[in-house]
N, CA, C and O of each residue as an XYZ file, in Angstrom:
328
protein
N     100.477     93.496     89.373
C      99.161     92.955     89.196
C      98.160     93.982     89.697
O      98.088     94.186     90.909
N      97.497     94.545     88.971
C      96.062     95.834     89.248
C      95.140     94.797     90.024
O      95.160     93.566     90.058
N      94.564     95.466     90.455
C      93.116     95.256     91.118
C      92.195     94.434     89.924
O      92.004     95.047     88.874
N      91.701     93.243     90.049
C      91.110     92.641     89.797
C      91.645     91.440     88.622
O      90.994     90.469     88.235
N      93.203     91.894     88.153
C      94.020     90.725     87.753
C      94.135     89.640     88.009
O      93.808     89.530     89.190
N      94.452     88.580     87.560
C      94.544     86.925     87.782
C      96.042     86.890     87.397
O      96.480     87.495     86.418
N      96.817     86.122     88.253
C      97.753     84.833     87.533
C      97.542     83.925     87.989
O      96.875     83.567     88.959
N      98.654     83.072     86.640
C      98.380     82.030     86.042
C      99.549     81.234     86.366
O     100.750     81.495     86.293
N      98.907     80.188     86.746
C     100.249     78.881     86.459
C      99.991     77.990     85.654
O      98.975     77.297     85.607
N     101.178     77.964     84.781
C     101.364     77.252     83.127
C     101.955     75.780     83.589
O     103.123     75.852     83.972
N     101.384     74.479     83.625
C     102.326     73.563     84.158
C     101.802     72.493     82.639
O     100.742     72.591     82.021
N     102.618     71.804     82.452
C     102.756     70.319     81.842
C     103.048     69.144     82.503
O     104.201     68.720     82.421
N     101.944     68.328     83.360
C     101.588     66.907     84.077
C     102.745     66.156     83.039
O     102.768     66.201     81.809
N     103.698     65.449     83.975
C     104.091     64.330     83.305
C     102.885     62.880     83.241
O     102.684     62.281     82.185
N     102.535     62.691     83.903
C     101.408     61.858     83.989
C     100.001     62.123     84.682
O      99.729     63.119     85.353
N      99.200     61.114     84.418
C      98.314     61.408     84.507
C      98.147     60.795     86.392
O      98.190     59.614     86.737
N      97.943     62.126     87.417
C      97.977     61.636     88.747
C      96.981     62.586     89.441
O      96.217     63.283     88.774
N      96.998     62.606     90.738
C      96.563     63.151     91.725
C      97.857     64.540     91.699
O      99.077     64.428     91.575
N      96.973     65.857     91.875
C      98.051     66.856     91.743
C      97.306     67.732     92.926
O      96.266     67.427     93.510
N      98.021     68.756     93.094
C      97.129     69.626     94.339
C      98.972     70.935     93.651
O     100.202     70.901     93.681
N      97.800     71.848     93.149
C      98.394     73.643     93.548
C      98.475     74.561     94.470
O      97.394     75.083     94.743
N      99.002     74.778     94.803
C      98.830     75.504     96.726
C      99.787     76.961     96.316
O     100.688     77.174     95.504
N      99.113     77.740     97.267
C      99.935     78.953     97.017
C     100.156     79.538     98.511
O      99.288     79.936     99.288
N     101.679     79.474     98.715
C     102.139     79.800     99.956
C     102.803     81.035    100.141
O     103.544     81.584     99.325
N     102.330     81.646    101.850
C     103.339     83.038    101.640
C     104.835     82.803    102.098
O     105.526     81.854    101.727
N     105.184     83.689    102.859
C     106.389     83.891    102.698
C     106.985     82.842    104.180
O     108.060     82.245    104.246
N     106.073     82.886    105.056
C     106.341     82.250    106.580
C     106.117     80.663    106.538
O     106.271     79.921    107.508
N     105.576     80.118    104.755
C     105.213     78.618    104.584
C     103.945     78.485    104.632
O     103.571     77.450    104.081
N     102.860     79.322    105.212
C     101.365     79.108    105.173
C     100.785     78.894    103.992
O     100.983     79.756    103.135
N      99.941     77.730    103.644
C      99.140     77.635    102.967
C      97.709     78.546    102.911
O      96.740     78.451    103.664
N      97.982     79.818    101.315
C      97.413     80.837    101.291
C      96.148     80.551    100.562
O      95.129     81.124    100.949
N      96.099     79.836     99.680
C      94.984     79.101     99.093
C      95.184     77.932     97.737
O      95.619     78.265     96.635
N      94.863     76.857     98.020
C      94.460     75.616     97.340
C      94.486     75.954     95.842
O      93.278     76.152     95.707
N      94.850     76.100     94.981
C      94.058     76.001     93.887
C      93.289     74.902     93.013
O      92.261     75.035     92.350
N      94.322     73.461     93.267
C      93.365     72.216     92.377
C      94.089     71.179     93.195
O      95.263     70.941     93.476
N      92.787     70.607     93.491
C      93.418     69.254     94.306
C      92.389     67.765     93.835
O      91.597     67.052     94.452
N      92.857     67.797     92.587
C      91.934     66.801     91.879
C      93.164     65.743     90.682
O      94.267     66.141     90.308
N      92.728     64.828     90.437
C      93.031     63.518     89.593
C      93.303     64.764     88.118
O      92.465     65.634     87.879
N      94.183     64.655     87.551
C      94.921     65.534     85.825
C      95.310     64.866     85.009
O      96.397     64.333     85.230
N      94.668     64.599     83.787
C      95.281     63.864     82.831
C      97.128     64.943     82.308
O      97.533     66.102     82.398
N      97.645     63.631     81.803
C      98.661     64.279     81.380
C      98.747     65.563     80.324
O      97.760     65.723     79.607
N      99.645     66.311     80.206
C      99.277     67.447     79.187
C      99.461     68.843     79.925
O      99.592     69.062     81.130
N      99.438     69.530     79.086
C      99.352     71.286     79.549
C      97.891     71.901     80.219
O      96.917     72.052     79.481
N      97.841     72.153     81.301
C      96.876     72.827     81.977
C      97.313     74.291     82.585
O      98.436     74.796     82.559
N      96.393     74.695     83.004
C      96.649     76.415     83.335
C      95.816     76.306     84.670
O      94.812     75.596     84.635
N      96.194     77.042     86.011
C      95.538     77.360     87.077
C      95.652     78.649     87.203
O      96.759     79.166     87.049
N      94.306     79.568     87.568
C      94.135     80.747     87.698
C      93.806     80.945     89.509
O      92.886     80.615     90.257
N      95.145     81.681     89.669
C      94.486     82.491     91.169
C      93.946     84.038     91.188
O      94.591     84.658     90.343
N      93.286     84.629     91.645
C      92.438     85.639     91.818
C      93.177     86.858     93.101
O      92.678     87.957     93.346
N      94.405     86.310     93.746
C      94.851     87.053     94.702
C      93.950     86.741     96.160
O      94.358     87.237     97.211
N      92.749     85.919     96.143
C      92.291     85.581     97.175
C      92.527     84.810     98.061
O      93.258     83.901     97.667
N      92.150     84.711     99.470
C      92.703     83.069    100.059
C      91.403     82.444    100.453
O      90.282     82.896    100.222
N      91.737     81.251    101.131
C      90.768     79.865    100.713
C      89.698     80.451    101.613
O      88.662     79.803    101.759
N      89.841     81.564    102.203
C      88.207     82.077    102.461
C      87.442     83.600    101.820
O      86.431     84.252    102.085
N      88.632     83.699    100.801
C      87.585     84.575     99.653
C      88.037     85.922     99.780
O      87.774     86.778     98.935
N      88.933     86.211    101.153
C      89.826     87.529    101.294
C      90.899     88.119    100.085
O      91.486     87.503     99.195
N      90.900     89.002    100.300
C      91.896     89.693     99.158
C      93.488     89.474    100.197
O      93.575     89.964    101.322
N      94.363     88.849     99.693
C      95.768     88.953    100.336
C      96.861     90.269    100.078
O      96.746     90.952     99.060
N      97.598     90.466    100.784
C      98.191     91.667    100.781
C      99.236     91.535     99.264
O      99.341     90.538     98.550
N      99.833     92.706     99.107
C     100.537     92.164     97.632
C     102.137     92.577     98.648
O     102.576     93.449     99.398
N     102.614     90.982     97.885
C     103.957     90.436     98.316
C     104.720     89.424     97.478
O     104.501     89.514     96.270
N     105.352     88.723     97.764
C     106.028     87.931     97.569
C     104.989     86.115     97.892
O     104.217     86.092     98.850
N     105.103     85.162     97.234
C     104.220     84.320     97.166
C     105.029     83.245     96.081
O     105.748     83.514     95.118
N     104.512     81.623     96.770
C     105.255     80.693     96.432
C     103.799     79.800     95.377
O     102.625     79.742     95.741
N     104.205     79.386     94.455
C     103.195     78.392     94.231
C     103.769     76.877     94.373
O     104.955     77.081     94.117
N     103.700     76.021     94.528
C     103.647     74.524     94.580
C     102.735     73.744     93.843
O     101.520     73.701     94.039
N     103.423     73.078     92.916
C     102.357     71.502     92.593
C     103.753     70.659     92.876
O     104.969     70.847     92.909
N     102.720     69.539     93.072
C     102.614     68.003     93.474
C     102.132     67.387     93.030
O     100.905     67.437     93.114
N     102.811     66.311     92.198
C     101.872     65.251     92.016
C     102.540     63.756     92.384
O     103.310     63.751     93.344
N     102.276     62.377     91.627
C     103.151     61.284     92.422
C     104.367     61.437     92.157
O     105.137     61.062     93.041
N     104.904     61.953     91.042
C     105.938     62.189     91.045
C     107.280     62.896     90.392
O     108.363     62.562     89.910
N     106.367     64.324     90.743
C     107.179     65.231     90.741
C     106.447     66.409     91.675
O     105.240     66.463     91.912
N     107.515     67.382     92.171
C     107.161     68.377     92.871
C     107.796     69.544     92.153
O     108.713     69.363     91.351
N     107.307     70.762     92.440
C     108.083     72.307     91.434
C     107.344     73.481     92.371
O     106.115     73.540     92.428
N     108.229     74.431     93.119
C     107.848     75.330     93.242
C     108.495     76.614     92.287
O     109.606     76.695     91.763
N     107.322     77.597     92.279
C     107.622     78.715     91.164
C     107.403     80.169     92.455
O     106.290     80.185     92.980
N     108.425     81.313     92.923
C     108.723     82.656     93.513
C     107.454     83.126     92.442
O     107.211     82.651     91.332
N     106.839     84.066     93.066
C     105.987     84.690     92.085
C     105.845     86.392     93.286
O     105.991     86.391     94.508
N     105.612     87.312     92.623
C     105.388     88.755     93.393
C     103.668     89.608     92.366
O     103.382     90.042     91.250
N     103.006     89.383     93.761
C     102.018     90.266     93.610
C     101.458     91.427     93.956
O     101.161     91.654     95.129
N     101.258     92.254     93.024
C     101.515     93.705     93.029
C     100.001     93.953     92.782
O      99.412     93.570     91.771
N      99.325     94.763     94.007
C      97.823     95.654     93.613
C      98.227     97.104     93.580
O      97.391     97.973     93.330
């Protein structure tokens, strides 16, 4: 991932719930939030920026994403490269 790249997480809501995207490093810390709002069912996309929830650039590593919703959970290994 270059300098000023985004990824993306590709998910399909089984229903329509309360979901929250979180992107964790490697020690379990919550690195930054991405959506923590009510999702109709269907294909949505979340874009992270490599930043954390106070706007810093994070080091490039290894990185977990998480969604949640009522009921289902999925984490996706992801590696970010500047």
């Amino acid at each position: 991932m270059s300098h000023g790249s985004k990824s993306f997480s590709n998910e399909t809501y089984p229903r329509r719930s309360l979901v929250s995207i979180s992107i964790y490093n490697v020690l379990g810390h919550e690195v930054r939030r991405l959506v923590n709002e009510v999702r109709d069912y269907g294909y949505h996309t979340a874009e992270w920026d490599g930043k954390d929830n106070n706007g810093n650039d994070v080091a490039s590593g290894v990185y977990f994403t998480t969604m949640i919703s009522k009921s289902y959970i999925q984490t996706k290994k992801m590696l970010l490269l500047k």
